[in-house]
LONUTI-196513 format. One record per residue: residue in three letters; x, y negated, z negated of N, C-alpha, C in turn. Coordinates in steps of 0.001 Angstrom, whole numbers, padded with zeros to 6 digits, always signed. Layout:
residues N
AlaXYZXYZXYZ...
END
This chain:
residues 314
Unk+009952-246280-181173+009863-245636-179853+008696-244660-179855Unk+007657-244692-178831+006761-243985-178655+007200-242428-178367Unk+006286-241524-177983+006421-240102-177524+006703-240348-176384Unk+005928-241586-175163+006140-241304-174066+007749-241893-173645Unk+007927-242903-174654+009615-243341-174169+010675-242800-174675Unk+009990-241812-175948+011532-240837-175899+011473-239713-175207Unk+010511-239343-174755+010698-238289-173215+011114-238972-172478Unk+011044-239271-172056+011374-240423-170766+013071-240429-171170Unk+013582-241345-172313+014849-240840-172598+016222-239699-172697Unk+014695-239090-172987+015496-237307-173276+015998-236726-171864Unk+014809-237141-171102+014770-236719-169571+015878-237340-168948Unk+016430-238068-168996+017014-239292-168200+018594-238420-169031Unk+018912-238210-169979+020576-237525-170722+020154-236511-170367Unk+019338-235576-170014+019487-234151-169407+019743-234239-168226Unk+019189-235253-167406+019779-235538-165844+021208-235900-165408Unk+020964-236721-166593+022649-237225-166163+023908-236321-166829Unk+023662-235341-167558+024046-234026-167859+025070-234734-169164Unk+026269-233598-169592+026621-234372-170808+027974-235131-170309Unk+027941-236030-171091+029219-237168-170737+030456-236654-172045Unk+031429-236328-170876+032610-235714-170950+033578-236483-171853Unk+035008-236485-172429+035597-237428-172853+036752-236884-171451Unk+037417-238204-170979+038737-237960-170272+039932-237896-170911Unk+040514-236852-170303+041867-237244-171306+042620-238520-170192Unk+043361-239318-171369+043910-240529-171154+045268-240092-169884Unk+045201-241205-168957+046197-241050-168034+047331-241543-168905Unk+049122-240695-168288+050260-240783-168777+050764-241519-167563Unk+050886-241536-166225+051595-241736-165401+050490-241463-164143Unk+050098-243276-163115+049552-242705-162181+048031-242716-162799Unk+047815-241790-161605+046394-240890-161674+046550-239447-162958Unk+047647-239231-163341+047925-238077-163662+047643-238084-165680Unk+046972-237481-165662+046863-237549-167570+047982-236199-167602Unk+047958-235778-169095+049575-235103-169551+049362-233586-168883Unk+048413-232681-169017+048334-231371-168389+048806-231630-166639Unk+048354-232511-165887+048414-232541-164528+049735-233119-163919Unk+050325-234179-165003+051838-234755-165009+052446-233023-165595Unk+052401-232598-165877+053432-231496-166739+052959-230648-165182Unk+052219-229905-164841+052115-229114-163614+052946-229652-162498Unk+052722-231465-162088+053610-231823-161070+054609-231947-160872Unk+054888-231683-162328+056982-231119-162336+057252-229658-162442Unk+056118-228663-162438+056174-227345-162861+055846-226836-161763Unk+057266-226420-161000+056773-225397-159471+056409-224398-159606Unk+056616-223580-160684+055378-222395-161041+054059-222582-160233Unk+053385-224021-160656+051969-223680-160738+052098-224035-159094Unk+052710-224081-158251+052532-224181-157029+053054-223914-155945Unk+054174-222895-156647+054882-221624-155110+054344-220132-156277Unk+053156-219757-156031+053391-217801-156491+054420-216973-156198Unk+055200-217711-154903+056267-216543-154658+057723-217048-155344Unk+057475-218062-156482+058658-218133-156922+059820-217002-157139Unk+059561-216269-157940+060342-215227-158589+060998-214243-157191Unk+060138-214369-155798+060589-213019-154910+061487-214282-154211Unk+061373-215596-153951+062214-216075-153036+063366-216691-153890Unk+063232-216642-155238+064685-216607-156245+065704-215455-155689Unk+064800-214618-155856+065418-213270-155891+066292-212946-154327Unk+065625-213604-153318+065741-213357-152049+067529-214387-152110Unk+067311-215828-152323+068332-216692-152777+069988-215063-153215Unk+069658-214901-154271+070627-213801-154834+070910-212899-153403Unk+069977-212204-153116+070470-210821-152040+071166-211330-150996Unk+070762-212719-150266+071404-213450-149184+072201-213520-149774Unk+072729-213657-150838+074157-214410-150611+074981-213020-151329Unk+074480-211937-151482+075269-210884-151608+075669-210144-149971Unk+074770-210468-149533+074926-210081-147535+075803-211135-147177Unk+075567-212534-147419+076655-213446-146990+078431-212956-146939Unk+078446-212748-148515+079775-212618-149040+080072-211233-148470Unk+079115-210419-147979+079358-208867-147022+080332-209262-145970Unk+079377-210168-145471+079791-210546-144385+081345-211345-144329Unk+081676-212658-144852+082596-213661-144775+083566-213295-146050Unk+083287-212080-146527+084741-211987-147370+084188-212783-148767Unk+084796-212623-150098+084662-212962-151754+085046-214644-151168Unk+084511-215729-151875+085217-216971-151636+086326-217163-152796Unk+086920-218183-152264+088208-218729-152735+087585-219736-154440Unk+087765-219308-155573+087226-220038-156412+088248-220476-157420Unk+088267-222396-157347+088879-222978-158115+088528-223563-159395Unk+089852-223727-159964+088676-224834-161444+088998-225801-160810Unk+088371-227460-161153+087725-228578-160942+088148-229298-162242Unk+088403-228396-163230+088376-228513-164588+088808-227784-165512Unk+088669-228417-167081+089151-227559-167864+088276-226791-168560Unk+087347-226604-168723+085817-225981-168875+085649-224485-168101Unk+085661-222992-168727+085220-222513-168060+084311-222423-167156Unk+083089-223517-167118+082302-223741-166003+082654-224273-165034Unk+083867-224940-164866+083911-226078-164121+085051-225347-162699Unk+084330-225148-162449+084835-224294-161483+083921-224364-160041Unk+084655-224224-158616+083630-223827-157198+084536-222536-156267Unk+083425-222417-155557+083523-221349-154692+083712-221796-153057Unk+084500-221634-152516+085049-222260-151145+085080-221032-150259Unk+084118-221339-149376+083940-220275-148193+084150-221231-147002Unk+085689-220399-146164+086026-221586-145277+085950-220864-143954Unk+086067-221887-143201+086012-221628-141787+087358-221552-141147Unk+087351-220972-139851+089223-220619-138978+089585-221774-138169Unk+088731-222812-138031+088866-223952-137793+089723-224825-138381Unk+090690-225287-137861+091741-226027-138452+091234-227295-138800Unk+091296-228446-140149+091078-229211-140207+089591-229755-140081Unk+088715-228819-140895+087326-229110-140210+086659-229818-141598Unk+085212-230287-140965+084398-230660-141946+084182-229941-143636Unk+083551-230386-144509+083318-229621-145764+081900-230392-145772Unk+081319-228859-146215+079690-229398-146932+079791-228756-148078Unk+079412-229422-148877+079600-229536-150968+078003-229383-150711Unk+077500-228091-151394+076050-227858-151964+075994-228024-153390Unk+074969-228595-153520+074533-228686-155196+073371-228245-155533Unk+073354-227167-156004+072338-226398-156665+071394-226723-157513Unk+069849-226354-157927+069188-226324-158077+068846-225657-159562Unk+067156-225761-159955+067317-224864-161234+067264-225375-162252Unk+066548-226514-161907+065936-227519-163189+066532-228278-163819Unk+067781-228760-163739+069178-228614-164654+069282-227459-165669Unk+068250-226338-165584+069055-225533-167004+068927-224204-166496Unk+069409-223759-165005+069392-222764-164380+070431-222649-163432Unk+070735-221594-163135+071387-221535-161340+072858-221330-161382Unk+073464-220625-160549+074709-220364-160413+074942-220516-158881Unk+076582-221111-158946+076962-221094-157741+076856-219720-156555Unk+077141-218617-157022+077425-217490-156512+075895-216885-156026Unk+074952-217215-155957+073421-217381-155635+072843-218360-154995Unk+073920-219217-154343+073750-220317-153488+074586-220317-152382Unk+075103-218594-151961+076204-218606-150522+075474-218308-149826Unk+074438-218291-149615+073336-217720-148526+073174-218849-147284Unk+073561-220300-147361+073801-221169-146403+075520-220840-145592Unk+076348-220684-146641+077684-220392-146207+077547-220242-145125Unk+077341-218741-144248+077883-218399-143005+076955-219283-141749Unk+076337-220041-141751+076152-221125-140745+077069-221656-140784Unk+077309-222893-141615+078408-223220-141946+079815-223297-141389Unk+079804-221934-141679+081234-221351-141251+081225-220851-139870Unk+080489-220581-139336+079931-220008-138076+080483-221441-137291Unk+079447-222489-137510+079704-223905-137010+080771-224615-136864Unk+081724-224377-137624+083249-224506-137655+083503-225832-139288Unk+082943-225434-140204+083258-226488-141445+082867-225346-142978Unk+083657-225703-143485+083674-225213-144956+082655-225115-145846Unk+082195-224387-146705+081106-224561-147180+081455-224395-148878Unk+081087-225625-150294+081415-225094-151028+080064-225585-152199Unk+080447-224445-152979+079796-224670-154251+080261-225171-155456Unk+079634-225969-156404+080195-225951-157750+079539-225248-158324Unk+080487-224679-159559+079362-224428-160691+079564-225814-161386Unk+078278-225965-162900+078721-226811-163853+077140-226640-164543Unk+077539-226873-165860+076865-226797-166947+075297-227151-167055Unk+074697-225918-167678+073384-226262-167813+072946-226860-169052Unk+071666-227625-168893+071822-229035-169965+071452-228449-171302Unk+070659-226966-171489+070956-226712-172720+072455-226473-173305Unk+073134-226585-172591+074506-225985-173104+075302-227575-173488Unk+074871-228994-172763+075456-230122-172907+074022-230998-173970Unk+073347-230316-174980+073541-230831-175701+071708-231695-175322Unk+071235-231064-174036+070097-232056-173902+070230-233095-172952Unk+071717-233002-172269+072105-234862-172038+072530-233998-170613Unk+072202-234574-169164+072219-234715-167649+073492-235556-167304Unk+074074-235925-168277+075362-237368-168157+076626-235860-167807Unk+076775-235385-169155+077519-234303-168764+077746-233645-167451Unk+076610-233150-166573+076505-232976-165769+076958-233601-164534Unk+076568-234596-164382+076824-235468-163743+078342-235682-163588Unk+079384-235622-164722+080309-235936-164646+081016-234651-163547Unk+080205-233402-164067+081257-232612-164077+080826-232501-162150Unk+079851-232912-161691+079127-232866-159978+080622-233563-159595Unk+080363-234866-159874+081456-236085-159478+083025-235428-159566Unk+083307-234635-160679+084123-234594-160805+085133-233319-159698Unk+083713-232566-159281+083897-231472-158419+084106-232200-156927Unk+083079-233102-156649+083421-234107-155380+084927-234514-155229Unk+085203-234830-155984+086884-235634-156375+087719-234684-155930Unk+087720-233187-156614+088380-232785-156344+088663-232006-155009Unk+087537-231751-154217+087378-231864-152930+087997-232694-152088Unk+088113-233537-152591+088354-234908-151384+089791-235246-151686Unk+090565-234787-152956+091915-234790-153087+092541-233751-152961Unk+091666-232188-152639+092408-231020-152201+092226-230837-150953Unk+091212-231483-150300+090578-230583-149114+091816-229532-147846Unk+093010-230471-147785+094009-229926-147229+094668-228557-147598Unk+093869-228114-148742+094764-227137-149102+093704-225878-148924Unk+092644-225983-148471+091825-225238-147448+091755-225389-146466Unk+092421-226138-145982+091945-226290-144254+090807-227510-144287Unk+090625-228428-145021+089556-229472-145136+089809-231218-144496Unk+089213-231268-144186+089632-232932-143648+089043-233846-144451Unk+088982-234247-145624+088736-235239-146440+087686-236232-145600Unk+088183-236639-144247+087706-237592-144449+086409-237535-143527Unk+085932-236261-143875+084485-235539-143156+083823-234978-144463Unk+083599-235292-145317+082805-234831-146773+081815-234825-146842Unk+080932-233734-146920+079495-233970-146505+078406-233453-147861Unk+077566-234085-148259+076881-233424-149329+075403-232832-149187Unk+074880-232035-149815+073523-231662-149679+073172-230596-151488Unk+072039-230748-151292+071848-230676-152742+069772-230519-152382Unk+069239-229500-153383+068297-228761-153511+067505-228969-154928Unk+066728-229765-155137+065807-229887-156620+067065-230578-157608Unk+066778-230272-158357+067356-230579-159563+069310-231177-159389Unk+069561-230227-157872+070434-230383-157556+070675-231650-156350Unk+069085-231719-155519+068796-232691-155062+069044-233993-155814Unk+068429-233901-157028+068427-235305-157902+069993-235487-158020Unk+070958-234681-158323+072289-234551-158780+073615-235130-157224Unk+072923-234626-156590+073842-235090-154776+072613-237192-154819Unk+071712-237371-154643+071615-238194-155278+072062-238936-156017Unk+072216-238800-157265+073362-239509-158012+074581-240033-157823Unk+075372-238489-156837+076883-238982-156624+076744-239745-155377Unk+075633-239938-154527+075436-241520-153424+075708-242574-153912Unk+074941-242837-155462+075300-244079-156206+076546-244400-156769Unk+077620-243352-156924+078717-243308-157370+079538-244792-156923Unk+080670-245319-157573+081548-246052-157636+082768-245293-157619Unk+082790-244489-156268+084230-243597-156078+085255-244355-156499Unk+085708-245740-155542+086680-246501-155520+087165-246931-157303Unk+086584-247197-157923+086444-247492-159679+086485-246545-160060Unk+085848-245490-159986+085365-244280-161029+086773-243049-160490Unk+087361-243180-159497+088143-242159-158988+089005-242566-158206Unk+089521-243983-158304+090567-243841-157170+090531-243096-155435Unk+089290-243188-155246+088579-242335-153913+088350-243792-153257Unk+088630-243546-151642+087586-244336-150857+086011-244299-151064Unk+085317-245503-151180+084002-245768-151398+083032-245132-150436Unk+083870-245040-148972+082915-243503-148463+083725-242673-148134Unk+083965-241960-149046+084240-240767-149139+083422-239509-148629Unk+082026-239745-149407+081244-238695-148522+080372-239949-147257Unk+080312-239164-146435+080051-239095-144621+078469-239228-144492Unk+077709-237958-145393+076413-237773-144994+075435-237585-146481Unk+074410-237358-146554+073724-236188-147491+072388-236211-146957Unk+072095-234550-147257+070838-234526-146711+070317-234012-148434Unk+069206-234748-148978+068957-234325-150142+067047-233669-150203Unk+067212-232472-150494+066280-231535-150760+065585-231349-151476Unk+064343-231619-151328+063094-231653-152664+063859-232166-153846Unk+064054-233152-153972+065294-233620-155164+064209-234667-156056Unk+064635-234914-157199+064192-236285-157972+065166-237555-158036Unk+064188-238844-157845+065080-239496-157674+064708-241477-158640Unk+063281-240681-159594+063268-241424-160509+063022-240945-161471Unk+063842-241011-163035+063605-239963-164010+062565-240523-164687Unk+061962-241456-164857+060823-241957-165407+059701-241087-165495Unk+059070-240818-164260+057888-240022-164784+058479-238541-165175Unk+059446-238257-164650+059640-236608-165578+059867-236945-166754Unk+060694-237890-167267+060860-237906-169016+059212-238117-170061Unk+057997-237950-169183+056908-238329-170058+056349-236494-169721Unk+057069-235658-168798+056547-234669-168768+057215-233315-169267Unk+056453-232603-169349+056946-231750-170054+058155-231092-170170Unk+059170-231825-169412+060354-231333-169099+061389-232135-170202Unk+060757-232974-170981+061129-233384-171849+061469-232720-173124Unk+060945-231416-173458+060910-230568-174245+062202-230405-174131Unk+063582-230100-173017+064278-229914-173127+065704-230718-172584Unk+065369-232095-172031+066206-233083-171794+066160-234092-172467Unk+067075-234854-172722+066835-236021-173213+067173-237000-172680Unk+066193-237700-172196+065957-238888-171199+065935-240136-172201Unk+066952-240648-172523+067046-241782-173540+067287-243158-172199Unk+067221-243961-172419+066998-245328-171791+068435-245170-170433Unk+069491-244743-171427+070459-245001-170794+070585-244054-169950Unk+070062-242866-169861+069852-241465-168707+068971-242534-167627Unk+067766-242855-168281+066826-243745-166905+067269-243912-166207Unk+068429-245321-166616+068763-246416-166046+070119-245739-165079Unk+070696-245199-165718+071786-244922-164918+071964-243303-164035Unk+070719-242308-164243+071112-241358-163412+069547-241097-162647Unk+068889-242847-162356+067919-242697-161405+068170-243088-160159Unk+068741-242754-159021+068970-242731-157543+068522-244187-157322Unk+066912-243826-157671+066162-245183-156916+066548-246611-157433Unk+067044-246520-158418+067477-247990-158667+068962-248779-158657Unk+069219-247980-157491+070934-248295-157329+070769-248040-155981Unk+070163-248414-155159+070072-248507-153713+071032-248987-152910Unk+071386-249923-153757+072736-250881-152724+073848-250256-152576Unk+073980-249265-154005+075436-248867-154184+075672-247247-152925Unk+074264-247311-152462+074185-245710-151392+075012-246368-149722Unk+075783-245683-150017+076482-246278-148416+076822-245454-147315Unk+076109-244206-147648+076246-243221-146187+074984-242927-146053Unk+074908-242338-144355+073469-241868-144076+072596-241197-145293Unk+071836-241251-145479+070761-239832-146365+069735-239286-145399Unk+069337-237810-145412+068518-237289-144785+067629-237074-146314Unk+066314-237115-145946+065448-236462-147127+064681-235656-146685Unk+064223-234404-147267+063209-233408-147164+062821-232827-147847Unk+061330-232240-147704+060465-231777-148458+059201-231231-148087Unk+058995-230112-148848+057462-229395-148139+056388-230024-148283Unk+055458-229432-147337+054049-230222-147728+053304-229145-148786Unk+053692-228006-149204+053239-227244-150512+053753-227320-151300Unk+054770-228061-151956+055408-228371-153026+054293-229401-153914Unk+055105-229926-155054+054334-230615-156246+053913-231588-155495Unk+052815-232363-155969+052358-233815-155438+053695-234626-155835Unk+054090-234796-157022+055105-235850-157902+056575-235344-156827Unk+056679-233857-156418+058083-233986-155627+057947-234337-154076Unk+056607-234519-153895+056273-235158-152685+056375-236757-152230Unk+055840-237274-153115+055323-238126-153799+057276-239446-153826Unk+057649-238432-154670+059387-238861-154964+059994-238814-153578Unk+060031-237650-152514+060774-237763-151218+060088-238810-150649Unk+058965-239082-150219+058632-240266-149541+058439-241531-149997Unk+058537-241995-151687+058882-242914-151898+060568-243569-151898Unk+061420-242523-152120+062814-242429-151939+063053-242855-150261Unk+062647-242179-149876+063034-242495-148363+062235-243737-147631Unk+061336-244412-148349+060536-245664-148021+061668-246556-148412Unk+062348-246859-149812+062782-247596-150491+063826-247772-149496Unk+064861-246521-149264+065765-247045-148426+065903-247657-147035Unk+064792-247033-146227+064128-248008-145364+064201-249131-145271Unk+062996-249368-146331+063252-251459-146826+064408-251786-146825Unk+065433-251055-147560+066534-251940-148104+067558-251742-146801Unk+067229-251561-145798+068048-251427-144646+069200-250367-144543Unk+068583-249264-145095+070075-248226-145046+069447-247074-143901Unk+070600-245958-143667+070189-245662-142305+069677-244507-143027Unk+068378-243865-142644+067686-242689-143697+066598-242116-142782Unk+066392-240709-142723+065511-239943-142538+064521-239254-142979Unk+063480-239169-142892+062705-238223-143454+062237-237182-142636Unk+062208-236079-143317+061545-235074-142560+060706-234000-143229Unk+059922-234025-142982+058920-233131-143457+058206-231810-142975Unk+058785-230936-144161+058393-229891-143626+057459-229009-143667Unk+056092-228682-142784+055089-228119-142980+054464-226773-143191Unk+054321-227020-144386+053933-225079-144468+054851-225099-145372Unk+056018-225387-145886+057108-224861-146774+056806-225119-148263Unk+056648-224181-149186+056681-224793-150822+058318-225176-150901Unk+058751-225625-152299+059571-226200-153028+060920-225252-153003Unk+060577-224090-152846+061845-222839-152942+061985-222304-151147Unk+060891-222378-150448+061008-221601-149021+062139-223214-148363Unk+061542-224266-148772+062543-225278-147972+063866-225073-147971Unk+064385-224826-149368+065820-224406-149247+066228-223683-148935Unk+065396-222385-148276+066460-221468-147180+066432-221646-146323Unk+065727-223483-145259+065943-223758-144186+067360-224004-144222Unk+068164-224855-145139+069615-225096-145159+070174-223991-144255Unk+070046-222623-144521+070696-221007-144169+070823-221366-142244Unk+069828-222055-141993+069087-221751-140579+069440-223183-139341Unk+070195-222763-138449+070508-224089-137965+070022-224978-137068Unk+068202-224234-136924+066965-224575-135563+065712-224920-136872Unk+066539-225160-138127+065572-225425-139280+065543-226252-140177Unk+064471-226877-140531+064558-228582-141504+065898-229057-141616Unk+066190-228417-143007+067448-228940-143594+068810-228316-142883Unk+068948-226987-142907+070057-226605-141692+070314-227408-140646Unk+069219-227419-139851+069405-228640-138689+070082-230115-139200Unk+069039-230479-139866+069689-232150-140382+071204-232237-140945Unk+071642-231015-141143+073240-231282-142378+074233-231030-141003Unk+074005-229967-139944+075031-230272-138817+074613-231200-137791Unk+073744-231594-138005+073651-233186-137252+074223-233766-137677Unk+074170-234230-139121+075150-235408-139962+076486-235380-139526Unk+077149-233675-139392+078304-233275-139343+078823-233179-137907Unk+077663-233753-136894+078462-233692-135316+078484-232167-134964Unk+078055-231094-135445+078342-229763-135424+077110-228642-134442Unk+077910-228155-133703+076363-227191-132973+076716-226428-133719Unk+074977-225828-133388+074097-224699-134269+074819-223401-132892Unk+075996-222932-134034+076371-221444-134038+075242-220732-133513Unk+075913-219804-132106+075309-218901-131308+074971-217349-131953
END
């Protein structure tokens, strides 16, 4: 190579500046730093920590307001226990919330801040608690049992609150979203001696509803997503077995991947001919959506007393 063609060369890699290595995609468009962020609402509500916090104070004003709730066990597990805030309405609806919190966070008693709509509207409002997955070992199955097992017992006590069984309504928020999810796919009739619709409605909230790409993300550090978690506590692949309405929602500032999951979730059921909504809500991150539930001229508030036939309390 002459002088004039390795200038010429040299010139030509300084132009085209230096060539980068990519890191390898995991899922998608997404390589492992950008998959681990799209399950990490940190990196995309800043006001996490004040609208946690806000979650807690509402529902210390709630319970100001509507009196301590009525709290049963479900179970034999000190966790296994809910909180029943009822209405003076004889014989009325029940909405079962399922909480949020990654699976390894959250308490019932920080989730009454929807209650007094609710109750206002004329239907019951309850919580479970149940176990966070560091405490079961890594494994979401646990969990699961103990959701289902809280449903059950709802739907075989409801009379002894003032509940009409056969108005059961569910709704559920992230992690808890994915979890009200799950119990759609349920086999009440087999698994519980329950009518197969048992529950009426669900409106499910920034929820997950295929565990696949979270088990490659960093949330793996502390679940264990073994074949048989996939297969059996992913929403999306048990479509047939969903036999009541679903409402879905979700912000447009939330994760791409929990965006991404509500409108592929709510496409799927579409296709498969089930009756399903989407609604989308603009301006809201991942934590502000769930205090629309509280609000009954708002996303999710609105959609859960629609399901329930219920006006929005004056």
């Amino acid at each position: 190579m002459n002088r004039r063609n390795f200038l010429t060369a040299a010139g030509a890699t300084i132009a085209a500046g230096p060539v980068l290595a990519q890191a390898p995609k995991v899922f998608l468009d997404y390589d492992q730093a950008a998959l681990d962020a799209a399950y990490d609402q940190s990196r995309y509500a800043p006001n996490l920590q004040q609208v946690i916090k806000r979650y807690a104070t509402n529902s210390e004003l709630t319970r100001s307001r509507l009196g301590a709730p009525r709290r049963v066990a479900y179970g034999s597990q000190p966790i296994e226990q809910l909180e029943i805030y009822r209405t003076e309405r004889a014989n009325a609806p029940v909405q079962v919330f399922v909480h949020g919190g990654a699976w390894r966070s959250g308490v019932a008693k920080d989730y009454a801040f929807p209650a007094e709509m609710f109750v206002a509207a004329g239907a019951h409002y309850v919580v479970p608690d149940f176990a966070w997955v560091q405490d079961a070992g890594g494994s979401l199955a646990p969990i699961s049992d103990q959701i289902r097992r809280a449903l059950a017992w709802v739907a075989r006590n409801a009379a002894s609150f003032g509940g009409d069984a056969s108005r059961i309504y569910v709704s559920g928020h992230s992690s808890g979203g994915h979890q009200a999810a799950v119990l759609a796919t349920t086999d009440w009739k087999r698994d519980f001696g329950l009518p197969p619709e048992v529950v009426k409605g669900y409106v499910l909230v920034s929820g997950i509803y295929e565990l696949y790409p979270v088990s490659l993300s960093a949330r793996a550090s502390y679940v264990k997503f073994d074949e048989r978690t996939l297969a059996e506590l992913s929403a999306m692949r048990h479509l047939e077995r969903i036999g009541a309405p679903v409402t879905v929602v979700y912000g447009t500032l939330e994760t791409p991947e929990f965006q991404r999951q509500s409108r592929e979730f709510a496409q799927a059921l579409r296709k498969a001919g089930m009756p399903v909504q989407l609604i989308v809500a603009d301006g809201y991150n991942h934590f502000e959506v769930m205090e629309t539930l509280a609000n009954p001229f708002q996303f999710a508030g609105r959609a859960a007393l629609e399901q329930m036939k219920l006006k929005a309390p004056l």
